[in-house]
C-alpha positions in Angstrom: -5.8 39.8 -18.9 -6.9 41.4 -15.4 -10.6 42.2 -14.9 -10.0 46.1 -15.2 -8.2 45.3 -18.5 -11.1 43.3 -20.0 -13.5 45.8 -18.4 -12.3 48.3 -20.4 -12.1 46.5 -23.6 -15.9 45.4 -23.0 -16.7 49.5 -22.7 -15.2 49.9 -26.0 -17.7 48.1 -27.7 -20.5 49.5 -25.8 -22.6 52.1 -27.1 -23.2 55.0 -24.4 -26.5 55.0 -25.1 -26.6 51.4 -23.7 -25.2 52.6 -20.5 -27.2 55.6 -20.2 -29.5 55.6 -17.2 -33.2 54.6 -18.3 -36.3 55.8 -16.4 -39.9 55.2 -17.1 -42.9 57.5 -17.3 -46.7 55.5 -17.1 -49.6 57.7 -19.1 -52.6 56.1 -17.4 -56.3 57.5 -17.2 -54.3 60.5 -18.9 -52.1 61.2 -16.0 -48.7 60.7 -16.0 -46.6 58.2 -13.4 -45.0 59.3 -11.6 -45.4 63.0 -12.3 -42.4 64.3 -10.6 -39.0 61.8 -11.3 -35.7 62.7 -10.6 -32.8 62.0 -12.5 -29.0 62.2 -12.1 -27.5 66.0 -13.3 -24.9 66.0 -16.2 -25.7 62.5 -17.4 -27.6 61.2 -20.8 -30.7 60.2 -19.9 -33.4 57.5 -21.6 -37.1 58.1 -20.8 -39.1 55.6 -21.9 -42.8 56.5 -22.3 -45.5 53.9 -21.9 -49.2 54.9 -22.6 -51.4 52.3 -21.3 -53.8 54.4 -22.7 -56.2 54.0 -25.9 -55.8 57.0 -27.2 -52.4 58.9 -28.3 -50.6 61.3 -26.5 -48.1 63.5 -27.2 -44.9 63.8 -24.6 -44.2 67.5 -24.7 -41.7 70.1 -22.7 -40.6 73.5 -24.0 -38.0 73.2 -21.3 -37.0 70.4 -22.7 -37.3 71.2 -26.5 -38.6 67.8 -26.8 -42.0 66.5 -28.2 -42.9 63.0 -28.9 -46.2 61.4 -29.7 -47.0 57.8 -28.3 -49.6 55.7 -29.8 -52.1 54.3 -27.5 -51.0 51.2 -26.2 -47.4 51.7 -27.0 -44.0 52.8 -25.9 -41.9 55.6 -27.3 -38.4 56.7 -26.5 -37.2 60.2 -25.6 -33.6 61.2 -24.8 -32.5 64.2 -22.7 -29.5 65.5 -21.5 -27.0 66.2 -20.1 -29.3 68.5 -17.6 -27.9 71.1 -15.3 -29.7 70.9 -12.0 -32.9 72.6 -12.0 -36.8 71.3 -12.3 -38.0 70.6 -16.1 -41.3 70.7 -16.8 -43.6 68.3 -19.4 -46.9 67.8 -20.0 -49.3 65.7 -22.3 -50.2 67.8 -25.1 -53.8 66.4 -25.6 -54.7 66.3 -22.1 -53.0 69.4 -20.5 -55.8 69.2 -17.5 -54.4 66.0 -16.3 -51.4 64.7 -18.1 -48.5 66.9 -16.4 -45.4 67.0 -14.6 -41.4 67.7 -14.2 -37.4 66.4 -14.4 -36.1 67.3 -11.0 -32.5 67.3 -11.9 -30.1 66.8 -9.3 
């Protein structure tokens, strides 16, 4: 069996949420890191949300439609996509001051 062969076998028995792209958004001191992050148009995407924070927060974008709240301490995971190019924007729903920022899709 040649490499390509077995290659494509393997992808078979992959979910495509394995092979989605996976980026990471900090909530620290209520601020989001990094507050701007760009990701790859047309494509699935996994954002992984880790508040190193004590207190929840809630992952929240109307241009998204998504919301998601995340426990202090904790991780949570949003999906999105695909995106046309274009700048989407989210913010921390309990902390709208400080915890902001976009999607640059591209």
């Amino acid at each position: 069996m040649s490499a390509a062969s077995a290659l494509l076998l393997v992808s078979f028995f992959i979910p495509a949420a394995a092979m989605a792209a996976q980026y990471t958004l900090v909530i620290k001191n209520h601020r989001f890191s990094p507050n701007r992050l760009t990701v790859p148009a047309d494509e699935r995407v996994k954002l992984v949300i880790d508040n190193r924070d004590a207190t929840v927060e809630e992952f929240e974008s109307h241009d998204l439609h998504r919301e998601k709240l995340v426990p202090g301490h904790s991780k949570s995971v949003v999906w999105v996509g695909p995106l046309g190019a274009g700048t989407y924007h989210f913010y921390g729903e309990f902390h709208k001051e400080t915890a902001h920022g976009a999607l640059i899709v591209k």
